[in-house]
N, C-alpha and C positions, 0 to 999 in steps of 0.2 A: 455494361460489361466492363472487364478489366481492361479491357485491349485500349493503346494510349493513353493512360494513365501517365503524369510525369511522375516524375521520382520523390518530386515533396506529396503527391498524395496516397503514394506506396507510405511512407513516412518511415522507413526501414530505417531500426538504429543501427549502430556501429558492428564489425564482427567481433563480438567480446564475450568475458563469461557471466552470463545471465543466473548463473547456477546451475549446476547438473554438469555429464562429466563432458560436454561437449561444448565449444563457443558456437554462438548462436546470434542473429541477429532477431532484438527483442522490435516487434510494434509500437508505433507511436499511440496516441491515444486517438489521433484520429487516422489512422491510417484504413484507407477503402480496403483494405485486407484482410478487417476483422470483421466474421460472421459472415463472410465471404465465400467460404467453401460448401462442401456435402459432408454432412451427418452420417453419409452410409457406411462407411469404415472406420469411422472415430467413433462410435462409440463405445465405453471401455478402456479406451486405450488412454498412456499419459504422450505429453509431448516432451521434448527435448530435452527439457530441465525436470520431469518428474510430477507437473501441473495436471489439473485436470485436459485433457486434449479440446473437450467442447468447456466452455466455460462463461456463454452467453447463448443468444438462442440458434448459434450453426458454429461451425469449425472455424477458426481463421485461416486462413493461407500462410505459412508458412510453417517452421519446426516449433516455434515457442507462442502458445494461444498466450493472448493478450486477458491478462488479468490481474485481479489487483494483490500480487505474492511481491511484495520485496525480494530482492535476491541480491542487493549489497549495499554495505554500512556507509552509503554515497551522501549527502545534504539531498543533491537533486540529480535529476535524469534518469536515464532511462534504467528501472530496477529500485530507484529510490525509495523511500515509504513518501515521501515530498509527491514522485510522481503517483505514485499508487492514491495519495490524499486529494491530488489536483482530481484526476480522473472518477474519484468517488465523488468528487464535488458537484461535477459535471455530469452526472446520471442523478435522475430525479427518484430513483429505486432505491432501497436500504442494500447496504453493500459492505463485504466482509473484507477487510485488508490483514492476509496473513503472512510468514515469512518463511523463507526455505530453510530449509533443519540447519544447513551451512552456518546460518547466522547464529545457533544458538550459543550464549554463552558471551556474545558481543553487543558491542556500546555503538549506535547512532549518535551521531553528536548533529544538535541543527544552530544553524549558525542566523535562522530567525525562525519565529514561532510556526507550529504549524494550525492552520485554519481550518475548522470544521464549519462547514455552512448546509453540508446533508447529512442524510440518514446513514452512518457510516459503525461499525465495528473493526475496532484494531484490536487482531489477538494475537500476540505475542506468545502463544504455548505450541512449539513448533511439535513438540510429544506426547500431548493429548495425557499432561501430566498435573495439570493446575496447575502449574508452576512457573514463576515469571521466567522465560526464555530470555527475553527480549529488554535492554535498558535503552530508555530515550534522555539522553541529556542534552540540557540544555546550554551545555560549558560556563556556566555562569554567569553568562551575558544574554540570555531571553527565554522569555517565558516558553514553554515547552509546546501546549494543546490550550487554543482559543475556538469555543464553540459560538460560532458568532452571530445565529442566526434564529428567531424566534422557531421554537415550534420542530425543532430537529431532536432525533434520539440519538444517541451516542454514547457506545459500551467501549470500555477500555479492559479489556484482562489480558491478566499476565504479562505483565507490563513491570517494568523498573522503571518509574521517572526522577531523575535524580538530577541535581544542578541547575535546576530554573531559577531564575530571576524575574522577578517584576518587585513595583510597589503594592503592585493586590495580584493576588493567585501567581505567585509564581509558577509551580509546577502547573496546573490549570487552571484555567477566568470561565467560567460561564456566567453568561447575563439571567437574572433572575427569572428571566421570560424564554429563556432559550430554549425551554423544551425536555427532556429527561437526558441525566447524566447518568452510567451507572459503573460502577469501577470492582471489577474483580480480583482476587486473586493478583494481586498488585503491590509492588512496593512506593512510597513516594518518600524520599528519602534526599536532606540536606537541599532545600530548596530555600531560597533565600528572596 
């Protein structure tokens, strides 16, 4: 049950805006909240921020279901594409990380690479337009997307990846054994 539960296993983030026209307090990735609740009046409906309301296999408890939607141009925490990539990492399921229409038109800048080690899709088309929505830079200072891990699939569209750095693969490094890469509908553009 929930009853006695302390407050880091709630893992409730801050009251901020998660996207959508209300502040909201978003779930940690492991908060006992998620897939917590009943199916029987969620289904259909969205939550807080405009998300699907069920969006694993039961409802979560609270107003914003816990899923992998960016909802600001943050490095890390809670909303980030950083946490949405941790959280994909950590489920052994192939897993879609999308972004809230807010973002479109904006620049993520990461201040170190991000790492793929599962079966992950980041699609950057918040209008179901092919069209890259979404730019990921890497400010010029680190490589952008490292697929790190044998044997993983990993689709990038509609994507801007722009201002990565490395001595190999700036914008992305996949190891020759890493498993399929596939890039849609993408710009990659001034990677150094």
């Amino acid at each position: 049950t929930l009853l006695n539960q302390s407050l880091a296993q709630l893992a409730l983030g801050t009251f901020t805006d998660n996207g959508g026209p209300v502040f909201t307090r978003a779930l940690g990735a492991n908060s006992v909240l998620i897939d917590a609740g009943r199916n029987v009046y969620a289904a259909g409906n969205e939550d807080a921020i405009g998300g699907n309301r069920i969006a694993g296999n039961r409802v979560d408890i609270g107003a914003v279901e816990q899923q992998l939607m960016v909802t600001n141009t943050f490095d890390a925490g809670f909303g980030s594409l950083r946490a949405a990539v941790d959280a994909a990492n950590a489920n052994a399921d192939h897993n879609t990380i999308t972004f809230a229409a807010n973002l479109a038109g904006q620049t993520i800048t990461l201040l170190t690479e991000l790492g793929l080690t599962s079966d992950i899709t980041i699609d950057g088309d918040v209008n179901n337009d092919n069209i890259a929505d979404i730019t990921l830079s890497g400010g010029t200072t680190t490589r952008i997307i490292h697929q790190t891990v044998g044997d993983t699939d990993v689709k990038l569209m509609s994507l801007t990846l722009t201002g990565g750095s490395s001595s190999v693969g700036a914008a992305i490094f996949s190891y020759s054994n890493a498993g399929s890469l596939e890039i849609r509908n993408s710009n990659l553009l001034n990677n150094v």
